[in-house]
N, C-alpha and C positions, 0 to 999 in steps of 0.2 A: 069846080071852084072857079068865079069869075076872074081871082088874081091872076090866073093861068092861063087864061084864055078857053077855059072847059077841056081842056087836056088830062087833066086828074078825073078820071072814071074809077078807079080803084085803088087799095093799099101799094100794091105793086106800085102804081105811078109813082108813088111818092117817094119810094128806093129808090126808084129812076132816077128822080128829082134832085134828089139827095149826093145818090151817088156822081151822079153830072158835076156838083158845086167840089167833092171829095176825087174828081176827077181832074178838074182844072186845078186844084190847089198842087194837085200832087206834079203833076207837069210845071212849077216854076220852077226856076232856079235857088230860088230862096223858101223853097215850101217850107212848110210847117210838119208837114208830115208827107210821109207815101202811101200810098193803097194801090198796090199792083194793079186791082181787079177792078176798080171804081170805073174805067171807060169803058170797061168790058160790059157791067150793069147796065150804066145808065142809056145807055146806046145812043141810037135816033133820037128815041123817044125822050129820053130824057134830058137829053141834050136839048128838044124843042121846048119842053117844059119849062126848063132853065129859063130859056131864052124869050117866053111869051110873060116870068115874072115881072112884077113889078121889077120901076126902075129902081126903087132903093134896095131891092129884094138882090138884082139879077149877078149882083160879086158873089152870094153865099159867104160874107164875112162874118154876119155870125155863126153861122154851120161850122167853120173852118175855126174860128176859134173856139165853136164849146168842143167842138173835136178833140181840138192841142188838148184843153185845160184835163178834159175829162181823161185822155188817155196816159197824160200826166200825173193825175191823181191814181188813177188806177199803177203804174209805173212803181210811184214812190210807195205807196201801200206795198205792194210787192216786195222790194226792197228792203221794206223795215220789218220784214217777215211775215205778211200778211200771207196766205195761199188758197184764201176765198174773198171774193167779192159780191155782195149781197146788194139788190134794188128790189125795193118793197117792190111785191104788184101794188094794180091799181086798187086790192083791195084790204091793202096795207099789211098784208102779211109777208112774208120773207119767200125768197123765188126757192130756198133752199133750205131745208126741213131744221128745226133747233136740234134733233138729232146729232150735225155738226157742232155744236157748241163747243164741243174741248178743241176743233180748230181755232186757228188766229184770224179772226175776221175783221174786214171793212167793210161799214155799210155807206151804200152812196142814193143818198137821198135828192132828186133833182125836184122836190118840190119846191115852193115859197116858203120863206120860216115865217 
């Protein structure tokens, strides 16, 4: 990827990448969330990755808030007694067999409506 600087050679990069931006958030004082393991991931490498992003790219502000939002939503499903959470695959069918059905389910759909 040229955003990168050609640093993303594979899927893993992209953890790296990811985890670098779920790394730094988690190190504020005011984070939004913790992820013990996120510096551990991202390492070097991800850490350069980060760093060779674009400029508007290189906060990870929006990674860090679909973060919040989504593990919020996951959260409060839980809460209101939900004890599965279902994302279609990409090939629209459910990750988790309709066999579950008499559980209380939430489906979290990250596509466009």
């Amino acid at each position: 990827m040229a955003e990168t600087g050609g640093l993303i050679t594979n899927v893993s990069d992209t953890a790296r990448w990811v985890a670098a931006y779920r790394a730094a958030e988690s190190e504020r004082p005011d984070a939004l969330f913790h992820d013990r393991l996120a510096a551990r991931v991202a390492g070097d490498r991800g850490r350069a990755i980060a760093a060779a992003a674009p400029r508007f790219m290189r906060s990870g502000w929006s990674l860090v808030v679909r973060t919040k939002l989504i593990d919020d939503l996951i959260a409060t499903s839980l809460a209101e007694g939900c004890d599965r959470v279902l994302k279609p695959n990409s090939a629209g069918r459910r990750s988790i067999s309709s066999r579950s059905s008499r559980r209380r389910t939430a489906s979290i759909d990250c596509r466009g409506s």
